[in-house]
C-alpha positions in Angstrom: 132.2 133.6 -165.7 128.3 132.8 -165.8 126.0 135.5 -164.6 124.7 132.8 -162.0 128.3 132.4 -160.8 129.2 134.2 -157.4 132.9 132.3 -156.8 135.0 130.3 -159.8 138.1 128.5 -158.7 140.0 127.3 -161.5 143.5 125.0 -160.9 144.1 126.8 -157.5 147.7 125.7 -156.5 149.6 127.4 -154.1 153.1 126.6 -152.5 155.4 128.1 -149.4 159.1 127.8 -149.5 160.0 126.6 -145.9 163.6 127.6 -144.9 165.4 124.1 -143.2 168.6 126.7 -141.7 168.3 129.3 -139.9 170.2 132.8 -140.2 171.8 133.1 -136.9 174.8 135.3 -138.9 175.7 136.7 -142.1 178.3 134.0 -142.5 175.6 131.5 -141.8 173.3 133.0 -144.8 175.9 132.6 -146.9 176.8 129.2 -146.3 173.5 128.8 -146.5 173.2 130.1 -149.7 176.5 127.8 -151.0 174.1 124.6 -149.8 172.4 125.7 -152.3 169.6 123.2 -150.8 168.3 125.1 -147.9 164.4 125.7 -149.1 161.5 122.6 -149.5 158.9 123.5 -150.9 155.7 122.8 -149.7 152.6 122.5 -151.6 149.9 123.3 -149.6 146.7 123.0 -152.4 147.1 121.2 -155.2 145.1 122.0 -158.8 141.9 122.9 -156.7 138.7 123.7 -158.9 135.1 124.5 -158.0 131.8 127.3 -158.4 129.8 128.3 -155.9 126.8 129.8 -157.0 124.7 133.1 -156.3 122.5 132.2 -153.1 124.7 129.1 -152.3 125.4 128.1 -148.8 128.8 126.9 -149.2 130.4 124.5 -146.7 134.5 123.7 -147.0 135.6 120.9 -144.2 138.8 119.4 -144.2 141.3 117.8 -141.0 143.5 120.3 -139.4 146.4 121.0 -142.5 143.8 120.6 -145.2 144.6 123.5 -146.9 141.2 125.2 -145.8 142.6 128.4 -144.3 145.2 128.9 -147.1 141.9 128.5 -149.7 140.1 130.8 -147.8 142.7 133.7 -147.5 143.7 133.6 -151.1 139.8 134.0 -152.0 139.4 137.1 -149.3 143.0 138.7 -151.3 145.3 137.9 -148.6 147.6 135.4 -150.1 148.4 135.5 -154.3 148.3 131.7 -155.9 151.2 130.2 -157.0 148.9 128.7 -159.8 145.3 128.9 -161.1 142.5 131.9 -160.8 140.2 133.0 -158.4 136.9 135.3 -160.2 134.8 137.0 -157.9 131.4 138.2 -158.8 130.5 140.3 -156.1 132.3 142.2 -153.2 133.2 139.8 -150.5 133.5 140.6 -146.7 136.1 137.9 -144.8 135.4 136.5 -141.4 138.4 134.5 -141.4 141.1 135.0 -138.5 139.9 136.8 -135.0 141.7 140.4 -135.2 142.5 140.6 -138.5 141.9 144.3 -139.2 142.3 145.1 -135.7 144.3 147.5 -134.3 144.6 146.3 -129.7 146.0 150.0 -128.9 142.5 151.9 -130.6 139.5 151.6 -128.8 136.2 149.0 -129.8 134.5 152.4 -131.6 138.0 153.3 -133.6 138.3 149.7 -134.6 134.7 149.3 -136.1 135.5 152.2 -138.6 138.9 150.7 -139.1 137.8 147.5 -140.1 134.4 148.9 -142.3 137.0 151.1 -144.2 139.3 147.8 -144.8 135.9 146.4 -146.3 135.5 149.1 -148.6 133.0 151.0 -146.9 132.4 155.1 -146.5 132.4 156.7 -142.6 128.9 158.0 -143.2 127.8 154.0 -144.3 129.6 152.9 -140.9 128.2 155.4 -138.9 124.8 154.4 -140.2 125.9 150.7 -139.2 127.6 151.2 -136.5 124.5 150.7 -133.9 123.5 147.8 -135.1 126.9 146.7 -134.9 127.5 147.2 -131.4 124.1 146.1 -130.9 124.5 142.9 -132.0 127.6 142.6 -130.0 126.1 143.3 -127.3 129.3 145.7 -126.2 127.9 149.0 -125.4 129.5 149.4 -122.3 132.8 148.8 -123.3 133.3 150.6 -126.7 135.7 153.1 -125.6 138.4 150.7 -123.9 141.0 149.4 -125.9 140.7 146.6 -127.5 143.7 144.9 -125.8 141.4 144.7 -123.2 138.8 142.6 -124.6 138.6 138.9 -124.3 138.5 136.9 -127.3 135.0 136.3 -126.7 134.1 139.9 -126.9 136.8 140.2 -130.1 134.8 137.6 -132.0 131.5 139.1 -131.2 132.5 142.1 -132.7 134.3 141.6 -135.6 131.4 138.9 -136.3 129.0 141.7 -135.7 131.0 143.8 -138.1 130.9 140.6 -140.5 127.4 140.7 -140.7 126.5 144.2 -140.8 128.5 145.2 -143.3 127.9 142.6 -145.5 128.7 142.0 -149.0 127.5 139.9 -151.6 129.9 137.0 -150.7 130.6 136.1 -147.2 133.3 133.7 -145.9 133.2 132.7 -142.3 136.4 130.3 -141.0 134.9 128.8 -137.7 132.9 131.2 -136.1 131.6 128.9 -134.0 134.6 127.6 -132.1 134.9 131.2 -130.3 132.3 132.4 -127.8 129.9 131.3 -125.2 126.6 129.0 -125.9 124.2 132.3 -126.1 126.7 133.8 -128.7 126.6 130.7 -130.5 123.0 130.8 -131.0 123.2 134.2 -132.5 125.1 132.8 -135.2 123.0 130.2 -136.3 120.2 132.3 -135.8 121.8 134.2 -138.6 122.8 131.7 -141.1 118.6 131.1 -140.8 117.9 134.1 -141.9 120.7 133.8 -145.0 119.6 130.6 -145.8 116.4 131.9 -146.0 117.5 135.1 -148.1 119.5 133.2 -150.4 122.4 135.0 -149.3 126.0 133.2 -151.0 127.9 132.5 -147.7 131.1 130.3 -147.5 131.4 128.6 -144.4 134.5 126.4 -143.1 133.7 124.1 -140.3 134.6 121.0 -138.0 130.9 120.8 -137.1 129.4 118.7 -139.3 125.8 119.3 -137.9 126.1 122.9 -139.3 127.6 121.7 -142.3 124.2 119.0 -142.5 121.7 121.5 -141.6 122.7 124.8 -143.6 124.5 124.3 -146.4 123.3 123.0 -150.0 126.5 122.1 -151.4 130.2 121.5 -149.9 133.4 120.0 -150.1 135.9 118.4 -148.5 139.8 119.0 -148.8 142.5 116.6 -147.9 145.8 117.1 -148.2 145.1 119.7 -150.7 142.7 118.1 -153.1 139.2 117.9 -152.7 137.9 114.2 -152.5 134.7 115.0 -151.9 132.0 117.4 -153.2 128.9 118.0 -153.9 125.9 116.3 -151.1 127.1 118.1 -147.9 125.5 115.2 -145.8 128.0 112.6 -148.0 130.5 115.3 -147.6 130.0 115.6 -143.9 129.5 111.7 -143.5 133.4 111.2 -145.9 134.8 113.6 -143.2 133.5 112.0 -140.0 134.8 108.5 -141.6 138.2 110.1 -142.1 138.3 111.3 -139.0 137.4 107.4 -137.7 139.8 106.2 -139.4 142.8 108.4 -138.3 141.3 107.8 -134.8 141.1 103.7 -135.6 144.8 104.0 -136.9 146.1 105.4 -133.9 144.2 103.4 -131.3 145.5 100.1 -133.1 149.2 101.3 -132.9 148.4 101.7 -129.2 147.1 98.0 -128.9 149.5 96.6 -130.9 152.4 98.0 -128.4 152.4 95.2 -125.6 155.2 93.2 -123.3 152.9 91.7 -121.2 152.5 87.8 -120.9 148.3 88.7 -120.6 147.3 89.5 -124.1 144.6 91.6 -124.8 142.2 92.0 -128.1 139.2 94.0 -128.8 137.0 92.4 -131.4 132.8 92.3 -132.4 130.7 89.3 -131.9 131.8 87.9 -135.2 135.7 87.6 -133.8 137.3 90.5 -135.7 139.4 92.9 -134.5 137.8 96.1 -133.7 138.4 99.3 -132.3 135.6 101.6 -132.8 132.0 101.0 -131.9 129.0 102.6 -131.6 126.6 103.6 -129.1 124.9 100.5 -127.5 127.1 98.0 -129.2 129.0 95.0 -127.8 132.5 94.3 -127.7 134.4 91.3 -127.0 137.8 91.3 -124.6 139.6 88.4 -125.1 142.4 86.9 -123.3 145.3 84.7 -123.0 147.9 84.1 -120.6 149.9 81.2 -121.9 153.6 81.2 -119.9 151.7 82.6 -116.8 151.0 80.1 -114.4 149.3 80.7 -110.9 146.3 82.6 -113.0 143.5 81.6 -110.5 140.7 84.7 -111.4 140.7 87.0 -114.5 139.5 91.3 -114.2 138.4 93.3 -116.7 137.7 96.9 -116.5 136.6 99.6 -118.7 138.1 103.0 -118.3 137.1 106.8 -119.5 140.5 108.2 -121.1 140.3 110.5 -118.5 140.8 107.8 -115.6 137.2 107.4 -114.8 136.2 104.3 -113.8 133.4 103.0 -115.8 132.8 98.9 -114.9 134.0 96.1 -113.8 133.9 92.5 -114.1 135.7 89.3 -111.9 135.9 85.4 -112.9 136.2 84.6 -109.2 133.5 87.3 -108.4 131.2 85.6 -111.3 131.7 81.9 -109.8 134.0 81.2 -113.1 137.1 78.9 -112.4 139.9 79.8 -114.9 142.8 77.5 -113.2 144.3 75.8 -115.6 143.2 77.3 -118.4 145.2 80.1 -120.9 142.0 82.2 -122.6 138.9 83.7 -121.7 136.4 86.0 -123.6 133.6 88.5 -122.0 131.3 90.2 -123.9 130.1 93.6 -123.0 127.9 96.0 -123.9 128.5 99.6 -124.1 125.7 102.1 -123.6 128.4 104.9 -123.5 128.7 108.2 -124.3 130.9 108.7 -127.7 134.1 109.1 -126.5 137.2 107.4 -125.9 137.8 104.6 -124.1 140.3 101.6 -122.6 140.6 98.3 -120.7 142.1 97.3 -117.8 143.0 93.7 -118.0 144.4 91.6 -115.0 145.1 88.2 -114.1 145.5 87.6 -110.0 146.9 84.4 -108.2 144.5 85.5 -105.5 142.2 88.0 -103.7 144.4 91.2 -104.0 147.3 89.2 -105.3 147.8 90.7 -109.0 150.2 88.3 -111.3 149.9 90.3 -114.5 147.7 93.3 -116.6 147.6 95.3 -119.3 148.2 98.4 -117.4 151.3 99.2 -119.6 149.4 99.4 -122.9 145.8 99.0 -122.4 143.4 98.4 -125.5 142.0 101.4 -126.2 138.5 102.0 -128.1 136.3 104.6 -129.3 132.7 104.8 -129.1 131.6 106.6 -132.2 129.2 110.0 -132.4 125.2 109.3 -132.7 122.1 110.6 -131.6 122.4 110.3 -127.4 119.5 110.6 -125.9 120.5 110.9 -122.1 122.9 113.1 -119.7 125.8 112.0 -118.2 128.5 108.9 -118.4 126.2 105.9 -119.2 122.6 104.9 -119.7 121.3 102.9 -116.8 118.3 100.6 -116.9 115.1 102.8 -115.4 111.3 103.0 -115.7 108.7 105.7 -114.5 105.7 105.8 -112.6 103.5 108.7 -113.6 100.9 109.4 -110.8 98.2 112.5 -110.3 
């Protein structure tokens, strides 16, 4: 392995053998063992290669079942490869699973030694860290209670603090940022400053994809076991958020496609195709039909939160429109929303109050997509200022 080389990865494939029958007896296992077809296997990477050099600041994003966490605990020793190699250049210090390496009956005190000597550290070079540790942490009360008695907030803090403290050459943190409160947060990125800055090798998994823009140099992204991305980490973090989209896109339009309702409903863009995710500020198109519904004398739409708020609304009758008659209608809307997720209520009344039809069964959902947002709150209302001394 080059001298330049801090982590090589070389056709990394690993596998688990999932039991499909349970051992509820000893007659059971060996019926179970006559099947002879009990076990599928399960291949969780597949032929994974890649280097991260000394000084790198690594990023690794993937969807939930990637295979990031099974990468990431066969480079920190935990699991052995079914296939491939894994060369380390350089002691490496794991932040990978809140309380691995902790014991919940010893105290926060017994625990820090515990988990420096699990690292590979002396006593006297954990007593010598073992202020700053708890420092960081910000736990000096409550070093001598158990550590069942922590929260997981206070659990991260620490064995983060620990992380950092009694660091190695390579460092590998798996979210770090999905536990602890906003202030804690800050810590954190405070510190990946200061090892950007050192040229300190750190491997970082992540669903934040700002991180992943504004810290690392390289990255990759996993799916499904392979890695089809790597390299850029802002095209790597822009191939993730599209996947993402996608598997978002693909579950809204099963959604839309399920309806029994003689008022059909259909999302679409200006240019009349069918769409389901849009972005800040954009304008979709409801359209409508009601043909076999007679009686229609006023059409409703109505734009709902996921969560049931109510967001807008818009009437033909309240609008001065007549629909009698007629079997479609379009309305275009603009959307200065919030990213989030999103769906419309479609009706069609006979009269004031007097509902024939909707879409209430399976209303068209949408999604508006992530962006810069540049006000608080639901929506951006129109608004001006006046500035006086």
């Amino acid at each position: 392995m080059d001298e330049k080389t801090a982590v090589k990865v070389t056709n990394l494939r690993k596998e688990f053998i999932l039991p499909q029958h349970k051992n509820a007896s000893i007659k059971q296992a060996f019926v179970n063992i006559a099947k002879k077809n009990g076990k599928v296997t399960q291949t969780v990477l597949d032929g994974i290669s890649f280097e991260v050099e000394k000084g790198d600041f690594f990023g690794i994003v993937g969807r939930n079942g990637s295979g990031k966490s099974t990468m990431l605990k066969i480079l920190a020793g935990v699991y052995e490869p079914t296939a491939g190699s894994v060369e380390l250049n350089g002691k490496l210090t794991p932040f990978i699973e809140l309380g691995v390496g902790f014991n919940p009956e010893l105290s926060g005190r017994d625990n820090v030694f515990l988990n420096g000597a699990l690292l590979g550290f002396t006593r006297k070079q954990m007593q010598d860290m073992y202020d700053d540790i708890v420092s960081f942490a910000e736990l000096e009360p409550f070093m001598d209670q158990k550590l069942k008695n922590y929260s997981s907030g206070m659990q991260v803090r620490l064995a983060f603090s620990i992380a950092i403290k009694a660091k190695n050459e390579i460092l590998i943190f798996d979210e770090v940022l999905a536990v602890g409160d906003e202030a804690f947060q800050r810590k954190c990125l405070d510190v990946f400053e200061t090892y950007k800055a050192e040229k300190q090798t750190v491997i970082l998994v992540t669903h934040d994809m700002e991180t992943v823009r504004q810290y690392c140099n390289k990255a990759l992204l996993l799916d499904k076991g392979e890695i089809i991305e790597f390299g850029n980490p802002r095209k790597v973090a822009n191939k993730y958020s599209k996947l993402n989209q996608e598997e978002i896109d693909g579950d809204v339009s099963k959604k839309n496609e399920k309806t029994e309702s003689l008022l059909k409903v259909f999302l679409k863009n200006q240019e009349g195709r069918a769409k389901v995710s849009y972005g800040v500020g954009d304008t979709a198109t409801v359209s409508m039909s009601w043909d076999g519904l007679d009686g229609v004398k006023s059409i409703g739409v109505n734009i709902f939160k996921q969560s049931g708020e109510h967001i807008t609304g818009a009437n033909t009758l309240k609008d001065g429109l007549d629909v009698q008659g007629k079997k479609q209608a379009s309305i275009n809307v603009q959307l200065p929303l919030q990213p989030g997720k999103y769906f419309v209520l479609a009706e069609a009344f006979a009269g004031v109050g007097e509902r024939l039809d909707s879409s209430e069964d399976n209303p068209p959902h949408f999604t508006i997509t992530k962006s810069d947002v540049s006000w608080s709150g639901m929506i951006e209302l129109p608004h001006n200022w006046t500035i006086e001394n």
